[in-house]
C-alpha positions in Angstrom: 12.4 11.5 -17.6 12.1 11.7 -14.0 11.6 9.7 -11.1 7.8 8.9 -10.9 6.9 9.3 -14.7 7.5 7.6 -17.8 6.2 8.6 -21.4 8.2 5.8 -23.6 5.2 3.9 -24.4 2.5 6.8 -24.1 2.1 7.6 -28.3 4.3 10.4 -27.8 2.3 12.0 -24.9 2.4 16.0 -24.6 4.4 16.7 -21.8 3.2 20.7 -20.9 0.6 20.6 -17.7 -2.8 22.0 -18.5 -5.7 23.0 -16.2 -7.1 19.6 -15.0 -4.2 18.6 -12.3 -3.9 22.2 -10.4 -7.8 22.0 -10.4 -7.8 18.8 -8.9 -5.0 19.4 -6.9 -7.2 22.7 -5.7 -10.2 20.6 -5.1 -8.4 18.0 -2.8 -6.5 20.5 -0.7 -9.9 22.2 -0.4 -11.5 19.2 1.2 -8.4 18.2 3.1 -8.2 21.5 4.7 -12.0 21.5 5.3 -11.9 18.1 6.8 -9.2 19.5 9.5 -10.8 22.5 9.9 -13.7 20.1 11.4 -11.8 19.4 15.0 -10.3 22.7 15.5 -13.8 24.1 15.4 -14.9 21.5 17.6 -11.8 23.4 20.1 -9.2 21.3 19.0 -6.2 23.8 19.9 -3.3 20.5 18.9 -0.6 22.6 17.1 0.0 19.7 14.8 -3.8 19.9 13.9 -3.1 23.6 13.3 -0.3 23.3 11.1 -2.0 20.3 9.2 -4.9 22.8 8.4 -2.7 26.0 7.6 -0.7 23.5 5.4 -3.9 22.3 3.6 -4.7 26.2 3.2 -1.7 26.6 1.6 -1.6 23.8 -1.0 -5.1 25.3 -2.0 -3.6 29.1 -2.2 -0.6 27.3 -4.7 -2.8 25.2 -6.5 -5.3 27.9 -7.3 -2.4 30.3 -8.3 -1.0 27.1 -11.0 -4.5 27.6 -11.9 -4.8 30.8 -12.8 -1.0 31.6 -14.0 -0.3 33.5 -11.3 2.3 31.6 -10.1 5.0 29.3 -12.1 5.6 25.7 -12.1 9.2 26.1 -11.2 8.1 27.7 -7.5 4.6 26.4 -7.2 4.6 22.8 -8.0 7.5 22.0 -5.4 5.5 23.8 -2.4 2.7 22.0 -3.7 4.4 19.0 -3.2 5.9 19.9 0.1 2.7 21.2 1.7 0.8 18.1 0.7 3.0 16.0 1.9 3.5 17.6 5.2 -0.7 17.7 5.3 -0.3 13.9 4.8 1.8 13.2 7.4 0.5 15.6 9.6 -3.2 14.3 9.4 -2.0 10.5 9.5 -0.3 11.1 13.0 -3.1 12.8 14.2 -5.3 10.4 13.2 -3.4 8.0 15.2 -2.9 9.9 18.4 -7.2 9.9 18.3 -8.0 12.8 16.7 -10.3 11.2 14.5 -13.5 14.2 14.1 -15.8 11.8 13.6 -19.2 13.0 11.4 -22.3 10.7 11.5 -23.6 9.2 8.1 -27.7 8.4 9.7 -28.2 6.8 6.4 -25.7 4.2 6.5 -25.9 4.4 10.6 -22.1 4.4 10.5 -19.4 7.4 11.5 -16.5 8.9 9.1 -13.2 10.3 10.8 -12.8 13.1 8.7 -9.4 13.3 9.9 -9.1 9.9 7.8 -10.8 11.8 4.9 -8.3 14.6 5.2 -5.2 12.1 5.1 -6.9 10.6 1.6 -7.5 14.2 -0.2 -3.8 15.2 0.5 -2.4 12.3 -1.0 -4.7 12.6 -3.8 -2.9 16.5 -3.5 0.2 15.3 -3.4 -0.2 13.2 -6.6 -1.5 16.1 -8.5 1.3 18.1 -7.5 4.0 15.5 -8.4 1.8 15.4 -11.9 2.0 19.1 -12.0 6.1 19.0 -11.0 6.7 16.6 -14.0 4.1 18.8 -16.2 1.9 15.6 -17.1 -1.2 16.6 -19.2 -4.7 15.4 -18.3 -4.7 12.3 -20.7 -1.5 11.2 -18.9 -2.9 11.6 -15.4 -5.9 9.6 -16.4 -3.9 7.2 -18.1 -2.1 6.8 -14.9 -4.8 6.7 -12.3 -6.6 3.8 -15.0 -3.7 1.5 -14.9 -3.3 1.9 -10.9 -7.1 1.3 -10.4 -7.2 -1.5 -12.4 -4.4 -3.5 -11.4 -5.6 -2.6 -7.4 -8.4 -4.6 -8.5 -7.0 -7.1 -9.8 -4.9 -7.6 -6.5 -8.6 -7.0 -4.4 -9.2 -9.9 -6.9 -6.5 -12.2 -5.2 -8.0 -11.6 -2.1 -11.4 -13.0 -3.4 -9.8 -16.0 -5.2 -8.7 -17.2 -2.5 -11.5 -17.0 -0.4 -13.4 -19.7 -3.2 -10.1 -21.7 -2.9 -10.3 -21.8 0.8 -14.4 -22.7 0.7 -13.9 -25.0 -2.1 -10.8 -27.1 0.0 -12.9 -26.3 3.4 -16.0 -27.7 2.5 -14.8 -32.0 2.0 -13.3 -31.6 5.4 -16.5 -30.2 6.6 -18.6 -32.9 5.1 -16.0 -35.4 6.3 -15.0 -34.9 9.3 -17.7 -32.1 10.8 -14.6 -29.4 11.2 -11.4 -28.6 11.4 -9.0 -27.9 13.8 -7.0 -24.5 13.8 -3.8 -26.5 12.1 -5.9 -27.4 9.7 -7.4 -24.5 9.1 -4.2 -22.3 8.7 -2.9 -25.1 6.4 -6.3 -24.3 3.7 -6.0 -20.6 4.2 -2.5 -20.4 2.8 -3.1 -23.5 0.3 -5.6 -20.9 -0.7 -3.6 -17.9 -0.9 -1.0 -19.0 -2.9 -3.8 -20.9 -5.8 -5.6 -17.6 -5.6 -2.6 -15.6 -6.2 -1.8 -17.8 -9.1 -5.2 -18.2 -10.9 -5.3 -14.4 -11.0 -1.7 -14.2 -12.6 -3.1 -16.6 -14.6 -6.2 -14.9 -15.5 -3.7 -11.5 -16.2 -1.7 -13.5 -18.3 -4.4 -14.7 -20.7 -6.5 -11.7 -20.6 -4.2 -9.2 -21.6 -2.6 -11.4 -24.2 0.8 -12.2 -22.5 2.6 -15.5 -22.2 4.9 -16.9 -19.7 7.9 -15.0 -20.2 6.1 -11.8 -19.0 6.9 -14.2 -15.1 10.1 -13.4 -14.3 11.3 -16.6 -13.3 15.1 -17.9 -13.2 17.6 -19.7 -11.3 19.0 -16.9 -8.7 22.9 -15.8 -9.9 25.8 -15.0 -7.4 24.4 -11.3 -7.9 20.7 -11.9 -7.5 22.0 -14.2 -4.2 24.0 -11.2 -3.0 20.6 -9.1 -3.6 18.7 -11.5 -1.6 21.5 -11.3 1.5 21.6 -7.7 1.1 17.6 -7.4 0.6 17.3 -9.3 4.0 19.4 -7.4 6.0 17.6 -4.2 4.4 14.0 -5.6 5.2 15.1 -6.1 8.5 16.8 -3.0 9.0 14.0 -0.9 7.7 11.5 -2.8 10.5 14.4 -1.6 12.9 14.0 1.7 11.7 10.4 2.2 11.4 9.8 0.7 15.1 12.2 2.8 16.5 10.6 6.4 14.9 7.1 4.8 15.9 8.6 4.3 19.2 9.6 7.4 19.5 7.2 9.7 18.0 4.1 7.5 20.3 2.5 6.3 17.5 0.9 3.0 18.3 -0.2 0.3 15.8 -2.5 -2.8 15.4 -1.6 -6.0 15.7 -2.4 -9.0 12.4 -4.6 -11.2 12.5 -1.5 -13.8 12.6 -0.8 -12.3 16.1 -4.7 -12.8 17.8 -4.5 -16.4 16.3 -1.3 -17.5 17.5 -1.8 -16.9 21.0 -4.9 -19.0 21.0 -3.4 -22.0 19.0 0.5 -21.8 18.7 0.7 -25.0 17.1 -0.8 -23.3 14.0 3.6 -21.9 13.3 3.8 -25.1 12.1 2.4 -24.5 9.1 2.9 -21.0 8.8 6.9 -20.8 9.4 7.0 -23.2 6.3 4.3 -21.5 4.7 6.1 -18.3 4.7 9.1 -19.6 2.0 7.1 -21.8 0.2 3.9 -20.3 -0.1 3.3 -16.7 1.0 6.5 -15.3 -0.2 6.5 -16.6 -4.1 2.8 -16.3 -4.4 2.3 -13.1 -2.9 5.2 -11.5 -4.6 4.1 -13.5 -8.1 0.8 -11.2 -7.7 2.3 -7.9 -5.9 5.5 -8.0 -7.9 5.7 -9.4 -10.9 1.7 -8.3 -11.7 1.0 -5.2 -10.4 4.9 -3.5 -10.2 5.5 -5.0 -13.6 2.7 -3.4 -15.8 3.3 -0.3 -14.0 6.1 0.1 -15.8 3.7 0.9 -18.4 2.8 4.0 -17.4 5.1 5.1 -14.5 8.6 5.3 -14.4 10.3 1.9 -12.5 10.8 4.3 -9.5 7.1 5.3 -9.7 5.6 2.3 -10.3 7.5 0.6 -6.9 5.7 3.7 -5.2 2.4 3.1 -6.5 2.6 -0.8 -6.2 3.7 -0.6 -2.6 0.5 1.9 -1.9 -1.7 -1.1 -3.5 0.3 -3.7 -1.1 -0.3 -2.0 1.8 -4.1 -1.2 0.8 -5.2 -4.8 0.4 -3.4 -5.9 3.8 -6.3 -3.4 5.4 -8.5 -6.4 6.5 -5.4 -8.1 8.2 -4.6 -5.4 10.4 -8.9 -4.5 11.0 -9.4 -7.0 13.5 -10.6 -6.4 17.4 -12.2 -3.3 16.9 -8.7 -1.3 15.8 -8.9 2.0 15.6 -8.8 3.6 11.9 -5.3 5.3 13.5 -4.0 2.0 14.4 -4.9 0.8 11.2 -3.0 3.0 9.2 -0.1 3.0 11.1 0.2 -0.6 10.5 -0.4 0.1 6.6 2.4 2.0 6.5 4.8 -0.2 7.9 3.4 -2.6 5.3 4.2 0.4 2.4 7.5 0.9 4.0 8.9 -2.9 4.0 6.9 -3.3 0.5 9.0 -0.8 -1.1 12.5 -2.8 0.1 10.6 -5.5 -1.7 9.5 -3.8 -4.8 13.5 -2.2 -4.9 14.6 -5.7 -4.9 12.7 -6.7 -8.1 13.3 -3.9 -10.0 16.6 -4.0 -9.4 17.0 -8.1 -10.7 14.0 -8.3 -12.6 13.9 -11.9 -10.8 10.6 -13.3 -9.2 12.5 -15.1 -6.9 14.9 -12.3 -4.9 12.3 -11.0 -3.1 10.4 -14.1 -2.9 12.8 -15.4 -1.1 13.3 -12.0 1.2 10.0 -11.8 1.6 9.5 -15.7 3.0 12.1 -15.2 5.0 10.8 -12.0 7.0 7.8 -13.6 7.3 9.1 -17.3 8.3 11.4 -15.2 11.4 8.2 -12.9 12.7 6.1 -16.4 13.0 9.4 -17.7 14.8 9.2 -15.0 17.1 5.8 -15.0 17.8 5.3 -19.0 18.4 8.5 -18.7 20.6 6.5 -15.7 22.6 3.4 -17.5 22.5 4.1 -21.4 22.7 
């Protein structure tokens, strides 16, 4: 049906829009362009602040015209998708060039950028206006946003089973031996990682009835091998191309936590080069991959769902790239290198329905950056 949709196993889901997406596509522009209005009151005069906020405006004027009838899907719901988008890129480079319009919250004694806040409503805007392009009703938005909330938790969830992992396998050598050394250390957290990954595919499996061949698991052909080549020089190519456009456009980004580490204790490659193959690759991409992308399909298209799994894989690499004090700009930036190289990923599983293609892309990307870094460090 399209690109970032699929009905096929929906019960014969009405395709005709109704009123719900260009009223929540109205309400998110609204607070998008409210939340940029916020510096240029505060004398902002940044043109790309300006044309963030008129953009904003005019996703509102479009969705309240879908709204209303006075305007037709044919004409409205691309604009819609072009303003948001531009409102999301717009607000996101902002954002990192430190134009954050920061709001107190006395109650929680903490600050918002609402710059930030801007940069989630318009790509909550922009999904409405894709649901509104593709004419998806309210039961099939909900549908969507359901499956995508749940399976983000269940990849949050990795996260947290792997933390037990790493307490549980921390605490004999502890009690033994008083501490650990940073070798050591690395070597639990990504034991760790990789049994949390799998007791939550685990856990998936049993819970929602499936069995083992729902892992899609098999000896690599000449073609999936060719995939993995191909997929390695794309990974790498896409890093080339990012870094130059970030390079270029002054947009800076925060380092992981990998990084910090490393230049304390470059021993700790050791594990982690190694580590990268064997562990952080086929576990991470068991969870991110063969999870999450995989019962997207459910819902979304295959195109969609390696969108909307990518969004997930960069979401839950946030605390990775949150260390040092990073500014939120910094942050993001970082994220969307991660949703950028996640999508090369997520193209090379749908396109072999093999576990271990970008498994193996992805151990390998990882095993070369630690090489670099313990050969910049050591």
């Amino acid at each position: 049906m399209s690109e970032l949709t699929h009905t096929g196993s929906e019960g014969g889901e009405p395709q005709v829009g109704d009123g719900f997406v260009p009223a929540a596509g109205t309400v998110l522009s609204g607070v998008a362009m409210a939340s940029m209005a916020v510096p240029v009151r505060r004398g902002s005069t940044d043109p790309l602040v300006l044309a963030a906020l008129a953009l904003a405006a005019v996703s509102l004027v479009v969705f309240l015209a879908r709204r209303h009838g006075g305007l037709g899907r044919v004409y409205g719901a691309p604009v819609a998708v072009g303003a948001t988008l531009s409102v999301l890129a717009l607000s996101g480079y902002v954002l990192n060039q430190g134009v954050n319009a920061a709001v107190g919250i006395p109650l929680l004694e903490r600050s918002v950028p609402l710059v930030f806040v801007a940069f989630l409503a318009a790509g909550g805007a922009l999904a409405m206006a894709l649901a509104d392009h593709y004419s998806l009703s309210t039961a099939g938005v909900f549908a969507r946003s359901q499956l995508t909330v749940l399976l983000t938790i269940v990849a949050a969830f990795g996260f947290l089973a792997a933390s037990v992992w790493i307490v549980l396998f921390a605490l004999p050598v502890v009690l033994v031996y008083g501490g650990f050394t940073p070798l050591q250390l690395v070597a639990i957290e990504q034991i760790g990682m990789a049994l949390g990954a799998l007791t939550v595919a685990v856990a998936f499996l049993q819970l929602t009835e499936r069995d083992w061949s729902f892992i899609d698991l098999r000896v690599p052909t000449l073609r999936d091998l060719g995939w993995t080549v191909g997929g390695t020089v794309a990974i790498f190519g896409a890093l080339f191309a990012i870094s130059v456009l970030m390079t270029t456009t002054g947009v800076e980004s925060s380092s992981h936590g990998v990084t910090d580490r490393v230049q304390e204790s470059p021993e700790i490659m050791y594990v982690l080069i190694p580590a990268a193959i064997l562990l952080i690759g086929p576990f991470e991409e068991l969870l991110y991959r063969n999870v999450v992308q995989k019962s997207l399909y459910e819902r979304f298209s295959r195109g969609g769902a390696i969108v909307v799994a990518s969004v997930v894989f960069a979401a839950v690499h946030y605390f990775a790239y949150s260390v040092g004090g990073a500014a939120p700009g910094a942050i993001l930036a970082s994220l969307m290198v991660v949703f950028g190289l996640s999508l090369v990923l997520g193209v090379l599983y749908e396109r072999t329905d093999n576990l271990v293609v970008p498994a193996l892309v992805h151990g390998i990307y990882d095993a070369i950056l630690f090489a670099n870094l313990y050969l910049a460090y050591a």
